[in-house]
N, C-alpha and C positions, 0 to 999 in steps of 0.2 A: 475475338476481342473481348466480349462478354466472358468469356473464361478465364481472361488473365486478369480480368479485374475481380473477381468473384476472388479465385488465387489469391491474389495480394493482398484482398481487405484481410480473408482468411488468415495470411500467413500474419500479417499488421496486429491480428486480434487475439495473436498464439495459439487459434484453437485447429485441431485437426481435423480431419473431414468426416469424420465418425462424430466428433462434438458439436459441427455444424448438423451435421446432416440430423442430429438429435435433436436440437432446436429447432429447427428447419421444417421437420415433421415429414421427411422422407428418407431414402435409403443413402446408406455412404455410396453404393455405387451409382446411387441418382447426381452427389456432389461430384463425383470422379468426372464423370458424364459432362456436368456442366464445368468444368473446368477446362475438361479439350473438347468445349464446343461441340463435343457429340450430341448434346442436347440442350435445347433451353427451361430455363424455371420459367413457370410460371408467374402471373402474377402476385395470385397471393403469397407462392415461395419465394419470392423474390423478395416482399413486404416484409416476411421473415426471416430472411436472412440478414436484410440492412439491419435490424433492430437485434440479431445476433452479432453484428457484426459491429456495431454503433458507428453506420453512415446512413446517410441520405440515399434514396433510390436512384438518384441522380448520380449520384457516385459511382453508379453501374456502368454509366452511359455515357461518360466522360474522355472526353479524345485531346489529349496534348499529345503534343511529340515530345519525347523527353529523355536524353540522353546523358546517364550519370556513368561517370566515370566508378572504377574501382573505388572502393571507400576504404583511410585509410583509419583506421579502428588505433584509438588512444583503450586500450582495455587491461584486462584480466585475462591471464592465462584460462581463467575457469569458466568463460565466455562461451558458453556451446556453440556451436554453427546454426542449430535451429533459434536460438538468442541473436544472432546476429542479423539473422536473416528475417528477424522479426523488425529488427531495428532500421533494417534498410529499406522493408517494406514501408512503415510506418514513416521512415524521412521521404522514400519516392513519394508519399500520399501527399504529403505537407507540401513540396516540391512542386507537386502538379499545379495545388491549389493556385500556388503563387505565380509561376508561368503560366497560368491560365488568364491572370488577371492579370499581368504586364500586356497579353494578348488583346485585353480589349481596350487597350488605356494607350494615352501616346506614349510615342518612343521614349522621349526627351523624360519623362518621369522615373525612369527605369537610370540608374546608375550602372556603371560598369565598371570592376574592378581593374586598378593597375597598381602593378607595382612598382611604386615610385624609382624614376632616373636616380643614377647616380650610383647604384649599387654593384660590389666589386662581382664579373665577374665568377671569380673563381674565390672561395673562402676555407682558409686552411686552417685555421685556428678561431681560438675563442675570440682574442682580441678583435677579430675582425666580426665576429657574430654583435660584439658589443657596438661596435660602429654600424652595424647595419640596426641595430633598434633603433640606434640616436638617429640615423639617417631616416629612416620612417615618422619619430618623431615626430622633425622636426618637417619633414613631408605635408603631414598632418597637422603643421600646429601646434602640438601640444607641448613644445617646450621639455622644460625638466619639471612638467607640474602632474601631481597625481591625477589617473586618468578617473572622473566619477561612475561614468555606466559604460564597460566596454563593449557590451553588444551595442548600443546604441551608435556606438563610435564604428564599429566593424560594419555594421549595416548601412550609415552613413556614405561607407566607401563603396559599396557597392557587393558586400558577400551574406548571403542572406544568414541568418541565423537562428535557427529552434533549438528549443525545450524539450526535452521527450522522457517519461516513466512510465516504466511499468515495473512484475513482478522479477526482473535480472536484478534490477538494485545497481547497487555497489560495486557490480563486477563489469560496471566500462562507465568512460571518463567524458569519452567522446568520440567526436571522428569528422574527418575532411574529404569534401569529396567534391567533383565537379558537373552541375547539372546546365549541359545547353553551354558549356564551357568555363562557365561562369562557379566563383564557388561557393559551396552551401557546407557550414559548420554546425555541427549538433553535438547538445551537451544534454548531459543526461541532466534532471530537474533535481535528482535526487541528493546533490551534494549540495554543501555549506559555500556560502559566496565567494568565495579567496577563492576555492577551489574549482570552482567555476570559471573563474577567472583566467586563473592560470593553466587551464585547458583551454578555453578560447585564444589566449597568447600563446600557446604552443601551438594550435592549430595553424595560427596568423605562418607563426614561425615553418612550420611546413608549406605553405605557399610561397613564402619569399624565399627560400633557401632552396626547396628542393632542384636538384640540376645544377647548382652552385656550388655542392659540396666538395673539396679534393683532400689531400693531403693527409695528415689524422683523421680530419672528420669527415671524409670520404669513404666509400667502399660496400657501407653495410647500412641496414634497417637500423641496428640498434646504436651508430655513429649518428643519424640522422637525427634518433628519439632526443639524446643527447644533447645534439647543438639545439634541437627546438625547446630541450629544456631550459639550456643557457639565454636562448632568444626570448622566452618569455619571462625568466626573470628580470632581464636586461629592460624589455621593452614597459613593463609594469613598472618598476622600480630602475633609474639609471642612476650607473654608477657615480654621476656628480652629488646624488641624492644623497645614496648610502652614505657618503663619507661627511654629507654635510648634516646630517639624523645623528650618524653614531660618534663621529671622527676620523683622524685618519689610521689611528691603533688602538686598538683593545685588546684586552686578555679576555675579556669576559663582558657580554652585557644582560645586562638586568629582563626582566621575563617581562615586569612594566613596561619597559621599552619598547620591544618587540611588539603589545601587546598597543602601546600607543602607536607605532611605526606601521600593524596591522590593518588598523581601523584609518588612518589617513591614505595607505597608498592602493589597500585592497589585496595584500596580498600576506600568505599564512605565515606564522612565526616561524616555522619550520623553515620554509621559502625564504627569509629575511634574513634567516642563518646561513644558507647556502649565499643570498649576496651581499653581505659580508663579508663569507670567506673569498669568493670570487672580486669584491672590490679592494682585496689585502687590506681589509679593516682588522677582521682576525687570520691567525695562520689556520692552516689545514688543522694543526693538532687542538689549539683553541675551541674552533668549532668543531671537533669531533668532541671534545670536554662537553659543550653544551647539547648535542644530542645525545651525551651518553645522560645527561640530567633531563633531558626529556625524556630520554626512554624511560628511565627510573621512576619517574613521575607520571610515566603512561599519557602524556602529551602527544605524543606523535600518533596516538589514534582519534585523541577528541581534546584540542586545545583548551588551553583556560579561559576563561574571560566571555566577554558577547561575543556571538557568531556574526558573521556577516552576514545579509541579508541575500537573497538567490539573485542572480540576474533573472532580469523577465523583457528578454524582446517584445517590441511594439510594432517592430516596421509594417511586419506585413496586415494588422491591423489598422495601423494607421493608413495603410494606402487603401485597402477594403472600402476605408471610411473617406476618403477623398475619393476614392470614383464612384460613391454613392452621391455625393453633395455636388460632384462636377456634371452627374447625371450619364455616368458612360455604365454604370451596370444598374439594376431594379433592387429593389429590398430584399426582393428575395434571393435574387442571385446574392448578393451582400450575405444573407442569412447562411447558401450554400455553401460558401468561399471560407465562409468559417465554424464551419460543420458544428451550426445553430438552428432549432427550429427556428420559423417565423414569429412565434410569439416569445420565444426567449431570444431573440435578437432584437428584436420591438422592444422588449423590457431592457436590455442594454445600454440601446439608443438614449432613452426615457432616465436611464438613472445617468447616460454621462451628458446629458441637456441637450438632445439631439432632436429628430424627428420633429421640422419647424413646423407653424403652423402654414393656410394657405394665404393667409397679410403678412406673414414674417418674409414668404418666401417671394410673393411679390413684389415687396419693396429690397430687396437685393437685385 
């Protein structure tokens, strides 16, 4: 057990065990050793490796049960296997933390994902991808009005949601995947907020669709990419919107437009242009006109205008800080759960007006 966590922080930290074992101040076949459990570190290698590895020693010693599904990678072809495998370490780590702490809290705290009644079966076409956003929509609430913080909204429903960068970059969007049954969406930190965005809604879109697909959009990986593309444009932006933003016909619209239509609904000019063409605002050939003037203009790799700002999940810090205040885990388990020392978790507390005093906390 100690081996496969040594492993994982390892693979999480992209360093090899020749780069461990250097920091470490022992031999690579001493990490080989302590990976299949042929041998234990020691204390103070042990001390040196968390602080190579940037966890807690606790981190070592750590027992969830925790069952992820296949993860299904929104990426880049140029995504090595040891990049991926980095990244899956890295979401199991985040993962644990947080089923570790539904573990000590009641049930009833803990939300559980469904996917809303009423959804067809079997979905053969676009037009039906579009009625299944509206029908989530309006599941949810949310009308035909733009949605302001989608992770917030996603986490809400019960699918947990992380952030994660490191040095891949560029070269993966995100990925879906199922932990405990339950599912858990991670997007990479490193992109602009539309983009963000619209990988989170295509993730969405791979839970409500997948096993639903037949007809055209049946059959294949890359049919599935597809309809989940169409679903998160759909679900970001609905077609009563588009046509009530642009109209019901254009030849052309203005890059202002787009650029206002961005910043209210969250989702990229590029993207806006695709629903558009998809709401029959403009035709096929229209909007291929307007990204042949984006390409030209070199827009389609970094837009005009202000960026949108990153999504930044809270859930699982927010609940950290509820079962602090409800008294179900200690400061310092608090401090572990969110891989903080105790004195930069202290200082946290203290700047968001936390840590009451002992008359504050008697009189509640």
């Amino acid at each position: 057990m100690l081996g496969d966590r040594i492993k994982q922080a390892r693979i999480a930290a992209g360093l090899s065990q020749e780069a461990l074992a250097k920091q470490a101040g022992v031999s690579t076949m001493a990490i080989s050793k302590y990976e299949r459990d042929a041998m234990n570190p020691g204390s103070e290698v042990l001390l040196k490796m968390a602080g190579a590895l940037h966890v807690r020693t606790e981190y070592f010693f750590r027992t969830v049960e925790l069952d992820i599904s296949e993860p299904d990678f929104r990426k880049d072809k140029k995504l090595t296997l040891s990049e991926q495998a980095r990244v899956i370490a890295q979401m199991r780590e985040a993962v644990e933390r947080w089923v570790e702490l539904e573990d000590l809290t009641p049930t009833h705290w803990s939300k559980t994902f469904l996917v809303p009644n009423g959804l067809k079966d079997e979905i053969d076409n676009f037009d039906d991808i579009e009625d299944v956003a509206e029908c989530i929509r309006n599941a949810w609430g949310l009308g035909t009005q733009p949605i302001s913080d989608l992770s917030d909204l996603l986490e809400r429903q019960g699918i947990k949601v992380f952030m994660l960068s490191y040095d891949a970059g560029k070269r993966w969007d995100g990925l879906v995947a199922k932990a405990n049954g339950q599912p858990v969406v991670v997007v990479g930190s490193d992109w602009p907020g539309d983009r963000q965005r619209f990988t989170l809604a295509h993730e969405l879109g791979h839970l409500v669709l997948h096993g639903r697909l037949s007809g055209q959009l049946g059959g294949d990986e890359d049919k599935e990419e597809l309809a989940c593309h169409r679903f998160a444009g759909a679900f970001l932006m609905p077609k009563s919107a588009v046509i009530e933003q642009f109209g019901r016909k254009r030849s052309w619209i203005e890059p202002a437009e787009l650029l206002h239509a961005k910043l209210e609904w969250g989702l990229s000019m590029s993207a806006t242009i695709y629903r558009a063409r998809d709401a029959g605002v403009l035709t096929k050939a229209n909007a291929g006109k307007m990204f042949g003037f984006f390409k030209k203009n070199k827009w389609l790799a970094k837009e005009p205008g202000p960026q949108l700002e990153p999504e930044s999940p809270s859930g699982f810090e927010q609940f950290v800080y509820r079962a602090l205040a409800e008294d179900k885990i200690s400061e310092s388990k608090a401090a572990e759960l969110m891989s903080l020392s105790l004195v930069k978790f202290r200082t946290a507390r203290r700047v968001a007006g936390g840590e009451p005093d002992d008359n504050a906390a008697a009189d509640q």
